[in-house]
ZAMARGU-4260 file (C-alpha; in steps of 0.2 Angstrom, whole numbers, plus 5000, padded with zeros to 4 digits):
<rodrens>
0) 5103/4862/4914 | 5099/4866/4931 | 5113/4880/4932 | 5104/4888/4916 | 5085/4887/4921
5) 5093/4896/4939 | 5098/4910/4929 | 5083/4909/4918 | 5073/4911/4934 | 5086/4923/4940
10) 5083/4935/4924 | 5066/4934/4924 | 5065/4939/4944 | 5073/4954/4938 | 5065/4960/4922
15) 5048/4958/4933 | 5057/4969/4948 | 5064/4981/4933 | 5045/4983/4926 | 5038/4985/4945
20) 5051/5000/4947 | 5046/5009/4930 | 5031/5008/4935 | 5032/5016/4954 | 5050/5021/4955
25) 5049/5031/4940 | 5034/5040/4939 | 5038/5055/4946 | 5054/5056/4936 | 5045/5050/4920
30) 5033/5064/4920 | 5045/5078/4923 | 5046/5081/4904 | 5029/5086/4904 | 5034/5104/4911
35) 5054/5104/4914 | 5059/5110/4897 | 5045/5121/4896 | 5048/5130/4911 | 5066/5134/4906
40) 5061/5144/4894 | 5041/5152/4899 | 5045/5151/4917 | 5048/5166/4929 | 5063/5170/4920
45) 5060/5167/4900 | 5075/5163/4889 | 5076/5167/4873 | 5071/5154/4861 | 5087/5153/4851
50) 5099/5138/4847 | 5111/5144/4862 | 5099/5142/4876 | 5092/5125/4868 | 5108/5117/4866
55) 5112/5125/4884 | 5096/5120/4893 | 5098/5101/4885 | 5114/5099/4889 | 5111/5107/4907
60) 5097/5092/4907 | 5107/5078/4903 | 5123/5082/4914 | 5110/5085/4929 | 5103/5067/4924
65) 5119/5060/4922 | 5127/5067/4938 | 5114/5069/4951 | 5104/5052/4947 | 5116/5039/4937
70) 5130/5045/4946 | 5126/5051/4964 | 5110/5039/4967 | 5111/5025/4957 | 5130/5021/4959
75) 5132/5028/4974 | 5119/5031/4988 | 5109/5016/4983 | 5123/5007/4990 | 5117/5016/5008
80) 5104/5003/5013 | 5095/4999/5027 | 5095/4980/5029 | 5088/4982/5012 | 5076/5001/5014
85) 5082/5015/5009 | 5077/5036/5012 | 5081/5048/5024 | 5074/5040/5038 | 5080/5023/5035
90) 5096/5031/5031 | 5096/5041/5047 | 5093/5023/5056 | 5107/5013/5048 | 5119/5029/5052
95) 5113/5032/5070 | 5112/5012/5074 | 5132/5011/5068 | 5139/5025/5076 | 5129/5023/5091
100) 5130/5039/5102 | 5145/5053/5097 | 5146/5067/5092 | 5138/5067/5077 | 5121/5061/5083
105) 5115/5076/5083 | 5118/5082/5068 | 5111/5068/5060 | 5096/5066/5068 | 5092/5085/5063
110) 5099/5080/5045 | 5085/5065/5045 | 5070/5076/5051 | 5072/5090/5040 | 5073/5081/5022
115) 5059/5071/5029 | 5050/5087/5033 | 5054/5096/5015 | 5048/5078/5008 | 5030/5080/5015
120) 5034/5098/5005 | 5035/5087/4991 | 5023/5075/4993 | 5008/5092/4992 | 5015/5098/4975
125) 5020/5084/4964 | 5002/5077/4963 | 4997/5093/4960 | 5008/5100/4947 | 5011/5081/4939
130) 4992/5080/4935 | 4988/5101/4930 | 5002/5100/4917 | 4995/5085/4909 | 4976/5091/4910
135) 4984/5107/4903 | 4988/5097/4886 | 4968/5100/4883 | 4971/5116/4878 | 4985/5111/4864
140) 4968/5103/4860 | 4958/5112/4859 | 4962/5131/4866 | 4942/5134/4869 | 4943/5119/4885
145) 4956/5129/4894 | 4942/5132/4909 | 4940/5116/4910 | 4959/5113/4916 | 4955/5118/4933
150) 4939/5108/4938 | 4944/5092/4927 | 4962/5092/4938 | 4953/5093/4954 | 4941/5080/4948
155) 4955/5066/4946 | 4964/5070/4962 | 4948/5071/4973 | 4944/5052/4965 | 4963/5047/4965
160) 4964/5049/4985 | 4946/5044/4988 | 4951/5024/4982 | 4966/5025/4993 | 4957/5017/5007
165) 4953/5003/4993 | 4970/4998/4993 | 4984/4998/4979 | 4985/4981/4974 | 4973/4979/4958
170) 4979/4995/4950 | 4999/4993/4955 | 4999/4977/4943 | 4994/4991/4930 | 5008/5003/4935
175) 5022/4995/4927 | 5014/4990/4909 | 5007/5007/4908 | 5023/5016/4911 | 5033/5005/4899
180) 5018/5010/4886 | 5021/5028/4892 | 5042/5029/4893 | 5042/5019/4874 | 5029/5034/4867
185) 5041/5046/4875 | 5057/5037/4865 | 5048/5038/4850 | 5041/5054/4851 | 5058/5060/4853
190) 5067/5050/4840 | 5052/5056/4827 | 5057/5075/4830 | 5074/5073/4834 | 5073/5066/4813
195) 5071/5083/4808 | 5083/5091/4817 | 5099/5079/4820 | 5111/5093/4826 | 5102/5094/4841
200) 5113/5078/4848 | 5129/5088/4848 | 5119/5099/4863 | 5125/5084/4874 | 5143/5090/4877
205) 5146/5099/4891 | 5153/5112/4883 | 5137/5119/4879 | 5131/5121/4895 | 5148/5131/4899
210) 5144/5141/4885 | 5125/5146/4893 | 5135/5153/4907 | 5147/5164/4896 | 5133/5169/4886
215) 5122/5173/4898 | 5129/5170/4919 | 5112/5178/4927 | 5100/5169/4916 | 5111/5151/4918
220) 5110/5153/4936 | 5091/5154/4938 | 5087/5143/4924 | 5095/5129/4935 | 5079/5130/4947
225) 5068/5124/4930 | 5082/5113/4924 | 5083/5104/4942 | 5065/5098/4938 | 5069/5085/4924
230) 5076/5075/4941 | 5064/5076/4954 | 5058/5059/4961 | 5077/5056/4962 | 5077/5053/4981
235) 5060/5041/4974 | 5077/5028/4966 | 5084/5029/4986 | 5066/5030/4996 | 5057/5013/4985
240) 5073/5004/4984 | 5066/4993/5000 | 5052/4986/4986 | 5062/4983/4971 | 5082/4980/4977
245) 5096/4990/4971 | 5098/4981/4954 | 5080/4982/4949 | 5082/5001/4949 | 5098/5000/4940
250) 5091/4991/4927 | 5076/4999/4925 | 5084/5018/4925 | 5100/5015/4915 | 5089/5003/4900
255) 5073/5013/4903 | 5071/5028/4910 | 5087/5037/4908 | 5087/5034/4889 | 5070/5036/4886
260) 5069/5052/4897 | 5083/5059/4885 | 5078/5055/4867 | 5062/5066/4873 | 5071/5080/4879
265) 5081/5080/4862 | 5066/5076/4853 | 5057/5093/4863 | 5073/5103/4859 | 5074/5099/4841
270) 5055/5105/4840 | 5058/5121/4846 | 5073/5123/4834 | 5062/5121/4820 | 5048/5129/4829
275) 5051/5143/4841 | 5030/5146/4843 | 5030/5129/4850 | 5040/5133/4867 | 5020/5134/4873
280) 5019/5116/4877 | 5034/5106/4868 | 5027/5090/4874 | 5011/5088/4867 | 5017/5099/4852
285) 5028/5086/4846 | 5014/5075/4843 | 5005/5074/4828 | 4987/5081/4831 | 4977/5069/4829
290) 4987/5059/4844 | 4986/5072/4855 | 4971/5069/4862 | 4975/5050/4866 | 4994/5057/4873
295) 4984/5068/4884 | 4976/5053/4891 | 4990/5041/4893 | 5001/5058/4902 | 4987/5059/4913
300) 4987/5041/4918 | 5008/5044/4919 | 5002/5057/4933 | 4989/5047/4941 | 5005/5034/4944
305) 5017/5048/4948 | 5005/5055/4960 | 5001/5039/4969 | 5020/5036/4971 | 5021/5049/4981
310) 5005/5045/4991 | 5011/5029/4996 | 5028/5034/5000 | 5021/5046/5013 | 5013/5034/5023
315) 5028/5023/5023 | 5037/5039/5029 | 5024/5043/5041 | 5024/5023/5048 | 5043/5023/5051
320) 5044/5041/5060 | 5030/5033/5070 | 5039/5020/5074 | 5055/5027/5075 | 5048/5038/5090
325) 5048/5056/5078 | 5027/5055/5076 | 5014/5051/5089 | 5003/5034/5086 | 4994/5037/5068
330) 4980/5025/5063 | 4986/5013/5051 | 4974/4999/5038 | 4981/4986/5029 | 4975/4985/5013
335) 4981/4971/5005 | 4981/4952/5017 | 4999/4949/5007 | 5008/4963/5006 | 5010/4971/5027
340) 5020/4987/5014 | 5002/4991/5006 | 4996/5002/5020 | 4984/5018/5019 | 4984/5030/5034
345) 4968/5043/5034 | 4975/5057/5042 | 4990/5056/5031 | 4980/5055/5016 | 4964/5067/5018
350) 4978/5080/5024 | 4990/5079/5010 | 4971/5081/4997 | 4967/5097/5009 | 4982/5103/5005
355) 4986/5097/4988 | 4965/5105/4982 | 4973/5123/4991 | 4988/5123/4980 | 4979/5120/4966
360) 4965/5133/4967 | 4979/5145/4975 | 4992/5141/4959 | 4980/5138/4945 | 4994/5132/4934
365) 5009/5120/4930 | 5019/5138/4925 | 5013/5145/4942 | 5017/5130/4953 | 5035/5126/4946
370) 5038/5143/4955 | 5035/5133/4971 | 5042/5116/4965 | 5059/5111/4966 | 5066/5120/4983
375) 5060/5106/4992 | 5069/5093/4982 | 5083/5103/4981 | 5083/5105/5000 | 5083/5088/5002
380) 5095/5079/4989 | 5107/5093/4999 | 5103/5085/5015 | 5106/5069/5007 | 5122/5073/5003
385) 5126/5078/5020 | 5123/5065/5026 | 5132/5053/5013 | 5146/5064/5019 | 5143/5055/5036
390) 5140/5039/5031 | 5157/5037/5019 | 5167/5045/5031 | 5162/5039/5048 | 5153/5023/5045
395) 5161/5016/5029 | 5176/5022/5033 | 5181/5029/5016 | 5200/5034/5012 | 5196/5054/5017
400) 5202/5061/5001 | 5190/5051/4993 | 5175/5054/5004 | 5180/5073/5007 | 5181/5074/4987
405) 5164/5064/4981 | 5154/5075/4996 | 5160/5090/4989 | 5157/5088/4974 | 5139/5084/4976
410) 5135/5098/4989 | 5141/5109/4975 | 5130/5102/4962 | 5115/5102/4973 | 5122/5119/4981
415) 5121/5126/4965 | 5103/5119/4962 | 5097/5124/4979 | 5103/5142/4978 | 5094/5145/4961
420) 5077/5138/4967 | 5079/5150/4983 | 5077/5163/4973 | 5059/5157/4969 | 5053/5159/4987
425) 5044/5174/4984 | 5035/5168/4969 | 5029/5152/4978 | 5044/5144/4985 | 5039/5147/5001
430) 5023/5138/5002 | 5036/5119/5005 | 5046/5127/5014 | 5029/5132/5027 | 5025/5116/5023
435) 5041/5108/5027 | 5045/5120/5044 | 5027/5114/5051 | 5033/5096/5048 | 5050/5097/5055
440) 5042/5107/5070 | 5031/5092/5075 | 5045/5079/5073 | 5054/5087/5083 | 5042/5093/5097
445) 5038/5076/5097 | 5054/5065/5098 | 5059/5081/5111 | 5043/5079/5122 | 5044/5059/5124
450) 5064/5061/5130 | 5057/5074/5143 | 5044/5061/5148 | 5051/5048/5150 | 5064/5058/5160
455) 5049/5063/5171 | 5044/5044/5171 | 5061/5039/5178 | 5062/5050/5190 | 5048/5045/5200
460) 5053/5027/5197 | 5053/5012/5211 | 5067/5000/5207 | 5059/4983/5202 | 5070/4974/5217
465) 5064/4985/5231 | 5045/4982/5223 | 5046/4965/5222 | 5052/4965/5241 | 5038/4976/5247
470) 5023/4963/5236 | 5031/4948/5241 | 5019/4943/5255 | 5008/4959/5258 | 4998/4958/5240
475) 4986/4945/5239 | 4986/4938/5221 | 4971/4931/5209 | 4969/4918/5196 | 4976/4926/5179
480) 4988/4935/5170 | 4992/4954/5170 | 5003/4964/5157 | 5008/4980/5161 | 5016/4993/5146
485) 5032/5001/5152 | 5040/5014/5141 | 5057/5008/5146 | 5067/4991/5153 | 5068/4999/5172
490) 5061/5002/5186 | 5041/4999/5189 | 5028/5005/5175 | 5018/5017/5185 | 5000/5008/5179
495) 5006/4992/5189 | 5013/5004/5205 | 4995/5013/5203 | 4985/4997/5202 | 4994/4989/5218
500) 4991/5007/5227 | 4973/5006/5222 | 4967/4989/5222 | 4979/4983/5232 | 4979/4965/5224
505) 4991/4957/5210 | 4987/4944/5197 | 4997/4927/5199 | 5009/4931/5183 | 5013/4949/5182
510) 5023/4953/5164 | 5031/4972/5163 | 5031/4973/5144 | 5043/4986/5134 | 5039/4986/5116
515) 5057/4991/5106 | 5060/4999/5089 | 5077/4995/5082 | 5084/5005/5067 | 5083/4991/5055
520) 5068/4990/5045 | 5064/4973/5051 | 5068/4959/5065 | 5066/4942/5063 | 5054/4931/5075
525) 5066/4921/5081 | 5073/4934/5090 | 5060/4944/5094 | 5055/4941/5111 | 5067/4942/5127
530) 5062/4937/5142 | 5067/4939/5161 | 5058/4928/5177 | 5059/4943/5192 | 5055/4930/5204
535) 5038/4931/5214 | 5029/4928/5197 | 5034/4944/5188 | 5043/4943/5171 | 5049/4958/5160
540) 5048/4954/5143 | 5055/4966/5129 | 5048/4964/5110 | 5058/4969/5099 | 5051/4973/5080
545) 5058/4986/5064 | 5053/5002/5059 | 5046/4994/5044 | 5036/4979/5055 | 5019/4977/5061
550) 5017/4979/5080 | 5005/4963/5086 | 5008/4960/5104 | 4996/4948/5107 | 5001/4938/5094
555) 5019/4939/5099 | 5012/4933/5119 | 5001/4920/5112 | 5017/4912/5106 | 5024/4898/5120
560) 5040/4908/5130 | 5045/4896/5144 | 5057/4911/5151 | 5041/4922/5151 | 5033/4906/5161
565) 5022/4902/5145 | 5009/4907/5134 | 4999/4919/5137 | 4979/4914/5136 | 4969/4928/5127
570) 4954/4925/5138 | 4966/4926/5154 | 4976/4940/5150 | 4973/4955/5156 | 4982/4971/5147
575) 4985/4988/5159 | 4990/5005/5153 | 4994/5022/5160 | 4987/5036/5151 | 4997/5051/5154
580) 4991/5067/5156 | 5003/5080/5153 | 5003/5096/5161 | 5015/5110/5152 | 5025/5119/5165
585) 5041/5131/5165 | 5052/5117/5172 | 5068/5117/5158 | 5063/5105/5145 | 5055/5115/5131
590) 5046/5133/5126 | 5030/5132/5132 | 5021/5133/5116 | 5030/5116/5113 | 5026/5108/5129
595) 5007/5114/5124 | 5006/5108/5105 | 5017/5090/5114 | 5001/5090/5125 | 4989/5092/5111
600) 4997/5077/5101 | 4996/5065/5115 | 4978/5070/5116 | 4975/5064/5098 | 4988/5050/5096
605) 4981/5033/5091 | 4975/5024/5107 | 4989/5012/5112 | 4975/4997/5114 | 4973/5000/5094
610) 4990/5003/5088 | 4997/4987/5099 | 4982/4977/5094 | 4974/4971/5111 | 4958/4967/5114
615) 4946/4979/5119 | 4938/4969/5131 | 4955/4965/5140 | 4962/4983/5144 | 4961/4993/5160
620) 4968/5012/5158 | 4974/5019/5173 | 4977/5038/5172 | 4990/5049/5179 | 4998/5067/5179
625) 5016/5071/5171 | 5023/5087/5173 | 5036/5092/5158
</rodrens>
């Protein structure tokens, strides 16, 4: 009885994590059929509306469903986790963290930072082209309230990133339902066309697509840059998996998604078939007109979801390149008191509307923005594949032939994909990829500019032995206790060397505190805290959290450590920080221009006080000058 309620409870865990991933996971996938098939055919290179192209175009579709996402995500990669996360970064983590440093180190961390940076790419468009093509679906409407596309569009995405700062919470239990709603009309919009034109089911051999590229080899090859948007928000299956688990997505893609996804496809297809005029706007022609206007409203809530997705994901991004060391400190609100993943970041957010608005007015339409879309999620499922290359071979330890095989014959696939988008640079591609160089140029700059400091740091360095000999009877010492933020686990901070050269007076416990980020998404409390007593009073103490945890170290002090001589008192504790100020120079390191724009993100980095959580009234900032 017990064994069968267990898997009752079991069952029911994972239909509620299957519903929560359909709702998030899937939304940028789920509104793809919106403008995919549509572009194939109206896009920057037309085809001609003929039963050739639509049995080649569908079965393109479903092959690429079939072997970049069931196959390359869901059976595969989604096996690459993190302690549990998944995307690039976390990816990058769990590779670097195995293999330590060799020779590949490198490699990878370049790997990591650019399909990071082409994801920001991605994170500007899909809100924007998501939410145009389902306002477009007006004007199947009504063709007179096509100048209302434009204003109405920016009008949901100005209100959808102003309630960010709300938090997610109340409208995330809506996600899942609504999608389930929206995937189910997509099934049975399908099935209802696909009734009048049944032969449209044998465009699912692959002999099809084959036959495209006979027919028509030029043509085949650039329609694969509109066809390889019926999968984007695959990398969301790997990127979200940390929320819902490996099986949830499973579940919810192979039973959900995938199916329904399909029958709409074949449904669009075998509306064009009957129809060529309707290769317009296939999707909202398929319903019957007096449902078009309530579809138009449930594919813009689709996008809404889609959108927000993407808006979440890239504060989780931008929260685990902080605290991986590849962004400087970023302010970071928790919205929700019971989830520390629900998280809104301003900067983040107002920058991504900026430049989601700019696309927008610059683009004007879905048509005009697939041009742009698609090269930055080409690029990175490439990447991804490079780096799965790396994982099976190196860290799994894979039999070669195997790994060599599998690798290759995904960076084919996505090869093939990336190729035929870059030939839409000129018509928009470019703007990701601008989008995307920026990006990868201040990860970079960044994780470059602390090595070189710290570097600096060290070389001007005392040893902690030869300080603690030169204190030992010369300093007087005061009722209290000091912290002092080090950077690394040697040597003397240079706040505490400043404050002894200065005031010339110590408290009566001296902690020299390093705050760690491992490559593991999270670290339990238990081991947390290390802890060293110097002698003389001083202690170092290391904390220790994951990329994916909140830093609290007050909190973290507060807590009784008998090898860091006890708890530390808020009311007694005093907290001590250098503030750095760097001065570019032509010493090796970096360009110049580097060492400049390193300088300017110090300058507007969170204050540590904030992003550590002390209290204001307990910090003393002692400045300095670095020279990198």
């Amino acid at each position: 009885m017990n064994e069968t309620s267990g898997h009752s409870a079991e069952k029911e865990t994972l239909a509620a994590l299957a519903l929560g991933a359909v709702g998030v996971v899937f939304g940028d996938i789920g509104t793809s059929p919106l403008y995919a098939l549509k572009e194939s055919f109206i896009g920057h290179h037309p085809l001609t509306v003929d039963r050739a192209h639509i049995f080649g175009v569908i079965s393109l579709i479903f092959w690429t469903m079939t072997l970049v996402v069931t196959i390359k995500y869901v059976l595969v990669i989604l096996r690459a986790d993190n302690k549990g996360e998944g995307g690039s970064l976390a990816l990058l983590a769990l590779i670097g963290r195995k293999l330590g440093e060799s020779r590949w180190t490198g490699l990878i961390t370049t790997l990591g930072l650019l399909a990071t940076a082409l994801f920001y790419g991605d994170a500007i468009i899909t809100p924007a082209i998501s939410v145009l093509s389902a306002v477009e679906g007006l004007t199947v409407v009504n063709e007179g309230l096509a100048d209302w596309v434009l204003p109405l569009s920016i009008a949901i995405l100005v209100a959808l990133f102003a309630i960010q700062s709300r938090g997610t919470a109340a409208m995330g239990k809506l996600f899942g339902p609504v999608m389930l709603v929206y995937f189910v009309v997509l099934a049975t919009l399908g099935i209802t066309n696909i009734a009048a034109a049944p032969e449209v089911l044998w465009a699912l051999s692959p002999h099809y697509a084959a036959e495209f590229f006979l027919i028509d080899p030029g043509l085949a090859f650039l329609a694969l840059g509109s066809v390889v948007l019926a999968v984007t928000g695959a990398e969301a299956l790997y990127a979200d998996m940390g929320h819902f688990g490996r099986r949830a997505i499973m579940v919810g893609w192979l039973y959900v998604a995938f199916p329904c996804l399909l029958l709409n496809y074949l449904g669009q297809s075998a509306l064009m078939l009957t129809d060529p005029s309707t290769v317009q706007n296939p999707f909202f022609y398929m319903a019957p007109e007096w449902a078009r206007l309530p579809l138009v409203g449930l594919a813009t809530m689709a996008t809404i979801i889609a959108s927000q997705a993407v808006i979440s994901g890239a504060y989780s991004v931008s929260r685990q390149a902080v605290q991986l060391g590849f962004l400087p400190r970023l302010k970071i609100l928790h919205t929700s008191a019971r989830s520390a993943g629900q998280i809104y970041m301003p900067l983040v957010n107002w920058g991504l509307l900026a430049l989601v608005i700019l696309l927008v007015l610059s683009f004007k339409s879905s048509t005009n923005l697939a041009a742009a879309y698609g090269i930055a999620v080409t690029g990175t499922m490439f990447i991804t594949a490079c780096m799965l290359g790396i994982l099976t071979f190196a860290v799994w330890k894979w039999p070669p032939v195997l790994s060599v095989s599998l690798t290759a014959l995904f960076l084919l696939v996505d090869g093939l994909y990336f190729a035929s988008n870059a030939t839409k640079i000129p018509d928009g591609g470019w703007f990701p990829l601008l989008i995307a160089a920026i990006a990868f140029t201040l990860l970079a700059t960044w994780a470059r500019g602390r090595h070189l400091v710290r570097a600096r740091l060290a070389e001007d360095a005392m040893p902690i032995d030869l300080f603690i000999r030169s204190i030992s009877d010369r300093v007087p010492r005061v009722k209290g206790s000091a912290v002092f933020l080090a950077s690394t686990t040697d040597g003397v901070p240079p706040a505490l060397l400043h404050n002894v050269k200065h005031n010339h007076v110590l408290h009566e416990r001296v902690a020299i505190l390093t705050v760690m980020i491992e490559g593991v998404p999270h670290v339990s409390p238990a081991s947390r805290c290390r802890a060293e007593d110097l002698g003389h009073g001083l202690y170092r103490i290391v904390l220790t959290y994951g990329f994916m945890d909140e830093v609290d170290v007050p909190a973290e002090l507060a807590l009784n450590n008998p090898a860091a001589g006890g708890a530390f008192r808020p009311m007694e504790t005093s907290y001590f920080l250098a503030r750095q100020t760097l001065v570019p120079s032509r010493r090796p390191g970096m360009a110049l221009w580097r060492e400049k724009l390193f300088a300017w993100m110090v300058r507007n980095a969170e204050s540590a006080m904030l992003f550590f959580k002390l209290p204001t009234n307990r910090v003393i900032e002692l400045g300095s000058q670095v020279e990198i």
